[in-house]
C-alpha positions in Angstrom: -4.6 7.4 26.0 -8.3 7.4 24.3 -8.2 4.1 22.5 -10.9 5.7 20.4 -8.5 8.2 19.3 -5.9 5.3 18.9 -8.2 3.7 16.5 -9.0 7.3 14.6 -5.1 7.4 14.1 -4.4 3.9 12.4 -8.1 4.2 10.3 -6.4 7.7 9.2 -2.8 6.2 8.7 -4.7 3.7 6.2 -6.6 5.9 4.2 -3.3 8.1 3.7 -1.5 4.9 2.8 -4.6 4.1 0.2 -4.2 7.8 -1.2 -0.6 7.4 -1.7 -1.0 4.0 -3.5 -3.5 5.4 -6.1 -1.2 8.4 -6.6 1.7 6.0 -7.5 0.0 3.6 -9.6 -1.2 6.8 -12.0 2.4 7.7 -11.9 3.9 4.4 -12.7 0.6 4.0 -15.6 1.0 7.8 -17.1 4.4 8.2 -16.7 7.9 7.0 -18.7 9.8 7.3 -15.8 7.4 6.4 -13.1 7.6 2.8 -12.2 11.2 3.4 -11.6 10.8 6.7 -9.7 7.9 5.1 -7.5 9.7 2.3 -7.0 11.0 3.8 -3.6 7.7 4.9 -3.0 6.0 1.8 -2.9 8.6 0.5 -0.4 8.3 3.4 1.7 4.7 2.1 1.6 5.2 -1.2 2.7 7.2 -0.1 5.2 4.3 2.1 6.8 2.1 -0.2 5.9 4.0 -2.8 8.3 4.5 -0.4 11.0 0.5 -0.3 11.0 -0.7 -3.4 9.9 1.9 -6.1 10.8 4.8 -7.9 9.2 2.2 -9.9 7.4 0.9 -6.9 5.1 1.5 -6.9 1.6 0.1 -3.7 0.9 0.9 -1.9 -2.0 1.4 -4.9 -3.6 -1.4 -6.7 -2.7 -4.9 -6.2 -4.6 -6.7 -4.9 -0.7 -8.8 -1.9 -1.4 -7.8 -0.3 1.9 -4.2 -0.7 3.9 -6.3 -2.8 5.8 -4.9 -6.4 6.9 -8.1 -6.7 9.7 -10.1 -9.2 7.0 -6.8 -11.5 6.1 -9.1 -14.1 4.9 -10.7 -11.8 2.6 -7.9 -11.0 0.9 -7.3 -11.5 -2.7 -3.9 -12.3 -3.6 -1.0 -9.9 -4.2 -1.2 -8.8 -7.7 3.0 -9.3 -7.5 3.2 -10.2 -11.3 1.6 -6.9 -11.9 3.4 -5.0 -10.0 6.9 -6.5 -10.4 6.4 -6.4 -14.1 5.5 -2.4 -13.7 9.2 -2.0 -11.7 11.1 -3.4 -14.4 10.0 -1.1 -16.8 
């Protein structure tokens, strides 16, 4: 295996995980119904987002601008209020 085309395949996993996120957040902002219809999304998320990243991603709920857990450090917090307050809507 091309560890190039390894590499490709998570950088494209992320960016689908990141297209996905933005889709669900206009649903759960524009939407009556949508924070609890995405609800399951956002797990199904965090699930990929796991398989790709590690057990220590918190992506969708964290405030990352890619599913990207590389820069850890950089990270700003999760935005969990947010978000938890959004699901219980």
């Amino acid at each position: 295996m091309n560890p190039g085309n390894h590499k490709s395949a998570i950088e494209e996993k992320r960016a689908l995980l990141t297209r996905v996120r933005v889709v669900v957040e206009h649903y759960e902002q524009h939407s009556t119904s949508g924070a609890r219809i995405m609800r399951g999304v956002r797990y199904d998320l965090a699930v990929r987002a796991t398989d790709v990243n590690g057990d220590a991603c918190l992506f969708p709920a964290c405030g990352c601008a890619r599913a990207d857990c590389a820069a850890r450090p950089s990270c700003p917090p999760p935005a969990l209020p947010r978000w938890i307050g959004r699901a219980g809507r």
